[in-house]
C-alpha positions as MATLAB code, in Angstrom:
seq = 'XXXXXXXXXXXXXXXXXXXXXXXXXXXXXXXXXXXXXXXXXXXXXXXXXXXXXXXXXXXXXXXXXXXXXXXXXXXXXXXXXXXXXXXXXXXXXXXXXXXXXXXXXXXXXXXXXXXXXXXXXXXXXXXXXXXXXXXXXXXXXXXXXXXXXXXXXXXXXXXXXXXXXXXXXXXXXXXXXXXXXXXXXXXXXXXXXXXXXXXXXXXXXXXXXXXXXXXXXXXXXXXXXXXXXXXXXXXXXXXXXXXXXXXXXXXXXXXXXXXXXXXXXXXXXXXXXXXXXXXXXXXXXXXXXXXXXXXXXXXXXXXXX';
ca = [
     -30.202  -22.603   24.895;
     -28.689  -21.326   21.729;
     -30.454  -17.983   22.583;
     -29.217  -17.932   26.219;
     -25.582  -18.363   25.349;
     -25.285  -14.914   23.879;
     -26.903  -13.132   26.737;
     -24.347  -15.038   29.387;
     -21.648  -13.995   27.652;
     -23.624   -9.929   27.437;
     -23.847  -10.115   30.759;
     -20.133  -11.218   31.677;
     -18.915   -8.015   29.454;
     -21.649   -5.487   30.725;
     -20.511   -6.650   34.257;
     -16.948   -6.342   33.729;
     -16.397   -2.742   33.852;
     -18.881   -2.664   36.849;
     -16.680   -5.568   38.784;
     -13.722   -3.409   37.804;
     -14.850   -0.319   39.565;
     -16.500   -1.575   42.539;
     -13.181   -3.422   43.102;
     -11.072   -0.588   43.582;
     -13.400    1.794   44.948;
     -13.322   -1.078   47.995;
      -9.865   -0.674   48.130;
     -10.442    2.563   48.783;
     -13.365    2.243   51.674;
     -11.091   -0.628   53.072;
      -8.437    2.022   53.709;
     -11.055    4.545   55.550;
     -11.577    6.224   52.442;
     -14.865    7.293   50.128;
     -14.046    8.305   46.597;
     -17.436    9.618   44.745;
     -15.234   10.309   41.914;
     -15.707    7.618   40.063;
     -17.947    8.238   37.454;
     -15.503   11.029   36.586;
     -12.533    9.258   36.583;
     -14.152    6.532   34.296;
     -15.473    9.310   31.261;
     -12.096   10.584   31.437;
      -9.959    7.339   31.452;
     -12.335    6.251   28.341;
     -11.894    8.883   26.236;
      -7.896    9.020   26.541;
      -7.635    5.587   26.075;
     -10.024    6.062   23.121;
      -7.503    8.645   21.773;
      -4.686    7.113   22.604;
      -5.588    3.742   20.873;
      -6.720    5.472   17.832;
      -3.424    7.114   17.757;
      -1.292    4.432   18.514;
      -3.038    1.760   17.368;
      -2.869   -0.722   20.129;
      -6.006   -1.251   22.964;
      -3.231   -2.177   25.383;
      -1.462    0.966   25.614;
      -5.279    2.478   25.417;
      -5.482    0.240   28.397;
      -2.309    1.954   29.957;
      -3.402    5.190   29.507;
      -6.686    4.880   31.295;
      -5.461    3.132   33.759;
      -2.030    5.707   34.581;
      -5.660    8.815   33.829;
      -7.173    7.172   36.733;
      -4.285    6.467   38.769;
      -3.502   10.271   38.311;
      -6.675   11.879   39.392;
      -7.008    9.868   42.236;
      -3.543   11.110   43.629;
      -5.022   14.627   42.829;
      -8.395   13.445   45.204;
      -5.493   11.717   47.658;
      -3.910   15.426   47.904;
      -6.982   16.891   48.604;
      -8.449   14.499   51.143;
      -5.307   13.130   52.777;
      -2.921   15.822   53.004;
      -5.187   18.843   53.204;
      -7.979   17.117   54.850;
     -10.697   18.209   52.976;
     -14.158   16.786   52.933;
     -14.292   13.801   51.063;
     -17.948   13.837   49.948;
     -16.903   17.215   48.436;
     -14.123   16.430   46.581;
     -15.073   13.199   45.232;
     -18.086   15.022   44.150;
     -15.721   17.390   42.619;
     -13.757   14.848   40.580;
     -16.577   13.491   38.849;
     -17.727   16.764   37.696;
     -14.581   17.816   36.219;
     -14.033   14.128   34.609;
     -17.116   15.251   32.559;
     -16.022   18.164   31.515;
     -12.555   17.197   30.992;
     -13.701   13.776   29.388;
     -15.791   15.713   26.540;
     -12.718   17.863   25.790;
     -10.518   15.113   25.518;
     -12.745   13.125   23.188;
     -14.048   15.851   21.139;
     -12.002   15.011   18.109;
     -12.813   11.474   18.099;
     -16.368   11.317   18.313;
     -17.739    9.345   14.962;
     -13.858    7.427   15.088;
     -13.853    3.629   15.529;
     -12.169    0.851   16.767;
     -12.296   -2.286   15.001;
     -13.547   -5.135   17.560;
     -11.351   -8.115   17.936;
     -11.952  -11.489   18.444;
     -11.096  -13.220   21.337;
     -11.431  -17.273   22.382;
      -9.749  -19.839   24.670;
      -8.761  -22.579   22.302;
     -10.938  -25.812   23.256;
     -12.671  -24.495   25.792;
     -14.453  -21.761   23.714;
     -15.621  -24.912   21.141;
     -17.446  -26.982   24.150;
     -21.305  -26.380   23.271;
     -23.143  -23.649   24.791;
     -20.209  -23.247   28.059;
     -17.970  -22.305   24.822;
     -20.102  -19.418   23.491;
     -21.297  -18.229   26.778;
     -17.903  -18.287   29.138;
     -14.711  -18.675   26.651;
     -15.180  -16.472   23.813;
     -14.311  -13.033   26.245;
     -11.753  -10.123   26.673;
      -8.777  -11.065   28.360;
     -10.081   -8.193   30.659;
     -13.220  -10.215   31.495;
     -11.024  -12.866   33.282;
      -8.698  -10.814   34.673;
     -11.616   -8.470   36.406;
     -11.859  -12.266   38.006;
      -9.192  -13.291   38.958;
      -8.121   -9.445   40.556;
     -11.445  -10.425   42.926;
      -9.888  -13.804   43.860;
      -6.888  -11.785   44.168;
      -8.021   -9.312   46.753;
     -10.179  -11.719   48.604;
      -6.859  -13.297   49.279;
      -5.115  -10.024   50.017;
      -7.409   -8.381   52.118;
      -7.880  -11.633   54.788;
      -5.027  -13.681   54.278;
      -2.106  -11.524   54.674;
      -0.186   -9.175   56.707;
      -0.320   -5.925   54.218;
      -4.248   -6.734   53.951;
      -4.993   -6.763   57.760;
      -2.981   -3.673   58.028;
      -5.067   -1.909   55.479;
      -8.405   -2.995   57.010;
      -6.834   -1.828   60.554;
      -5.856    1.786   58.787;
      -9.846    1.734   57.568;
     -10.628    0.490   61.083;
      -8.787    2.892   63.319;
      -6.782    5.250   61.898;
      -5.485    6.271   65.465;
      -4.408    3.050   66.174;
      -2.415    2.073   63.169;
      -0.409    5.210   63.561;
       0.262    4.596   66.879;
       1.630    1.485   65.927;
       4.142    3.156   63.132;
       2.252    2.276   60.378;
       1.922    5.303   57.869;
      -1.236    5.895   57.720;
      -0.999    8.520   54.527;
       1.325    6.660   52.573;
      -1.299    3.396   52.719;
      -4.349    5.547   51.992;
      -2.508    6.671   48.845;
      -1.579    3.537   47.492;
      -5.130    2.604   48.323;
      -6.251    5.211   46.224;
      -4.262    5.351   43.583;
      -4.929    1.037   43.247;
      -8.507    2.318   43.167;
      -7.934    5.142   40.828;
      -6.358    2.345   38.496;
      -9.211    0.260   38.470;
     -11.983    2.823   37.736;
      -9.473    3.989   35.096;
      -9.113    0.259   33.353;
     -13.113   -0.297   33.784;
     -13.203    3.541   31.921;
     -11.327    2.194   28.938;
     -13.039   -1.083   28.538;
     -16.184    0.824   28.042;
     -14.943    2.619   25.090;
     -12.408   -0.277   23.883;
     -14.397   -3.454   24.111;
     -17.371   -2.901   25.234;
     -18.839   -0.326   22.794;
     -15.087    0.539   20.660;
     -16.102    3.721   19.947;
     -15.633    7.153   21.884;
     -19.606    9.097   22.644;
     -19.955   12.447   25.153;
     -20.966   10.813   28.809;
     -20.650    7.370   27.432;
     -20.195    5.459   31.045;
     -24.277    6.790   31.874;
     -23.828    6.319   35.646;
     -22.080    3.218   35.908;
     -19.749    4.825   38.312;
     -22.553    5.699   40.767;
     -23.583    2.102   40.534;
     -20.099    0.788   40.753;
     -20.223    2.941   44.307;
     -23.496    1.247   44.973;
     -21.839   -2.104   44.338;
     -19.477   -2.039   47.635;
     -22.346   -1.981   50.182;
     -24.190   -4.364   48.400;
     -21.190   -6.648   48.666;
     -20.865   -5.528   52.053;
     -17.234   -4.923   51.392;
     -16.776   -8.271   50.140;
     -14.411   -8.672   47.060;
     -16.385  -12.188   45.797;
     -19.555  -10.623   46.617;
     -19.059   -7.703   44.581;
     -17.960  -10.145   42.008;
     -21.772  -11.526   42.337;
     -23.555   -7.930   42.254;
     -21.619   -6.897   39.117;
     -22.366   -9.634   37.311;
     -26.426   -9.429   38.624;
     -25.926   -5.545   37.593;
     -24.543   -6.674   34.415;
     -27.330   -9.285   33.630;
     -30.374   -6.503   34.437;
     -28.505   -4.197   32.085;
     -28.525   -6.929   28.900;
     -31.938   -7.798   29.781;
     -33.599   -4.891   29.370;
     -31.618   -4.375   25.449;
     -33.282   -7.878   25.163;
     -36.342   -7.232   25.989;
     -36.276   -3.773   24.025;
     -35.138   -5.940   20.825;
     -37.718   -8.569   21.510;
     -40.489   -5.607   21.487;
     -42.172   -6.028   24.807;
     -44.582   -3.326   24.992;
     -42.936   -1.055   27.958;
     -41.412    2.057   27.385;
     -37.546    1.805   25.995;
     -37.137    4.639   28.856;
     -38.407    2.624   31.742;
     -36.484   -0.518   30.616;
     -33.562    1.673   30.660;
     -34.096    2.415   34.142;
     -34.419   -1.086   35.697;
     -30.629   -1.167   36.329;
     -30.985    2.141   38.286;
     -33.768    1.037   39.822;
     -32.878   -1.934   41.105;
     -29.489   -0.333   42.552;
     -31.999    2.059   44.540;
     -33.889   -1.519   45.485;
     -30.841   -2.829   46.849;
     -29.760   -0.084   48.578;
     -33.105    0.248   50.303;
     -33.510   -3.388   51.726;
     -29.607   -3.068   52.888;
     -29.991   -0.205   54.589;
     -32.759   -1.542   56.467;
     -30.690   -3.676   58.741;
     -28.538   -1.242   60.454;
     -26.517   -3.608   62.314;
     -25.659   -5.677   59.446;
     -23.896   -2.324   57.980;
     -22.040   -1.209   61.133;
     -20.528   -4.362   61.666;
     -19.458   -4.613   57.731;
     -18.519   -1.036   56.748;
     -15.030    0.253   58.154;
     -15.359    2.374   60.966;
     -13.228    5.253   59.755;
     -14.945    5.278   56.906;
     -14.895    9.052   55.547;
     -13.393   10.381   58.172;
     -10.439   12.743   58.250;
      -7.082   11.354   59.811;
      -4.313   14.202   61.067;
      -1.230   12.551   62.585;
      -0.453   13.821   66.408;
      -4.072   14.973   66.426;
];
């Protein structure tokens, strides 16, 4: 038990940045809209918020700063794809290869810099045995990732402004016949999204590893994309999936530090793996996906078209 602890609480903080993502790349596919840009828009929101911490001395502006590099790019992608209609595989394909490029530029002067990690505890709760050290002993950020799934669940099926952005993912057409603004929601949409991937960016060089390295988010974004048909568009279920995700990455640095004879390269592809896994056996029940996945999804919307 005193060994498990540790790995509970791995697993909450490798998760976190996944949850993050996920979250607001749903957002996005809610609102009839598929942003592959993620991984791009993580790198780059993780090194400025590297730099800018360094600078300024203070993760929470760090935080800011990823989050408002996110939030930026995707209204770049939102130009592209809404506005100009262009092909949203393309673009969001795009996005991610400039966030690498841009990222390494950006953190090139910081590489070899550190952060130093802080602390962090609920008072009583993080002194109850073994729930303490594995549950109450996070990053604000770790419970907040929560609580923004509770959040949306809540959003997205209990109110007004959620059914209307499921209807815009549902029918474009329709919601714009209605006098809904169809553009105006998609942006929002993606710039909530473009938030997210940019907060989940800057964890991953603030708290999770506080330190700034070339390519540092190693495909997290593509799982994070992963994550939202998994969940089958399900804020709590993606909250389930990162969180698995998470524990399959800590696992295999256990099992590397324990010495199990297998190959430190195929232990470092079992989270990879088993995203391919999961994506497999899903897409195996095509009707399960149709009736789940937006309609609109990826598709173009012109107004009076």
């Amino acid at each position: 038990m005193d060994a498990l602890a540790p790995l509970i609480a791995a697993a909450l903080m490798a998760g976190t940045p996944l949850m993050l993502a996920a979250l607001g790349l749903l957002v996005n596919e809610k609102s009839g809209v598929i942003n592959l840009g993620s991984e791009g828009m993580m790198l780059v929101a993780a090194a400025l918020g590297f730099a800018v911490a360094v600078e300024s001395g203070s993760t929470w502006v760090g935080f800011a700063a990823g989050a408002l590099a996110g939030a930026i790019m995707a209204a770049g992608f939102a130009w592209l794809v809404v506005w100009l209609s262009a092909n949203q595989i393309a673009c969001g394909l795009a996005l991610s290869i400039f966030g690498v490029g841009v990222s390494a530029s950006i953190g090139l002067p910081y590489v070899g810099a550190t952060l130093k990690a802080a602390s962090w505890a609920i008072p009583g709760l993080s002194e109850i045995p073994f729930l303490g050290r594995a549950l109450f002993q996070q990053h604000p950020l770790v419970y907040t990732a929560i609580v923004l799934a509770l959040a949306l669940s809540w959003f997205l099926y209990r109110t007004r402004a959620g059914l209307i952005l499921r209807a815009v993912g549902e029918s474009p057409e329709s919601a714009h016949a209605l006098g809904y603004p169809v553009r105006r929601i998609r942006l929002a949409a993606l710039l909530f999204g473009g938030a997210c991937c940019g907060l989940a960016g800057a964890f991953m060089s603030l708290v999770y590893t506080p330190m700034w390295v070339e390519n540092m988010v190693a495909g997290r974004g593509w799982i994070a994309l992963a994550l939202t048909p998994f969940a089958t568009w399900r804020p709590m279920r993606v909250l389930v999936g990162a969180y698995l995700f998470g524990g399959i990455t800590i696992l295999t640095f256990h099992m590397q530090a324990l010495g199990v004879p297998i190959a430190s390269q195929l232990l470092s592809m079992l989270p990879y793996l088993a995203t391919i896994l999961v994506l497999v056996l899903i897409s195996r029940n095509v009707d399960w996906i149709r009736i789940n996945m937006p309609a609109s999804l990826g598709r173009v919307f012109i107004p009076n078209r």
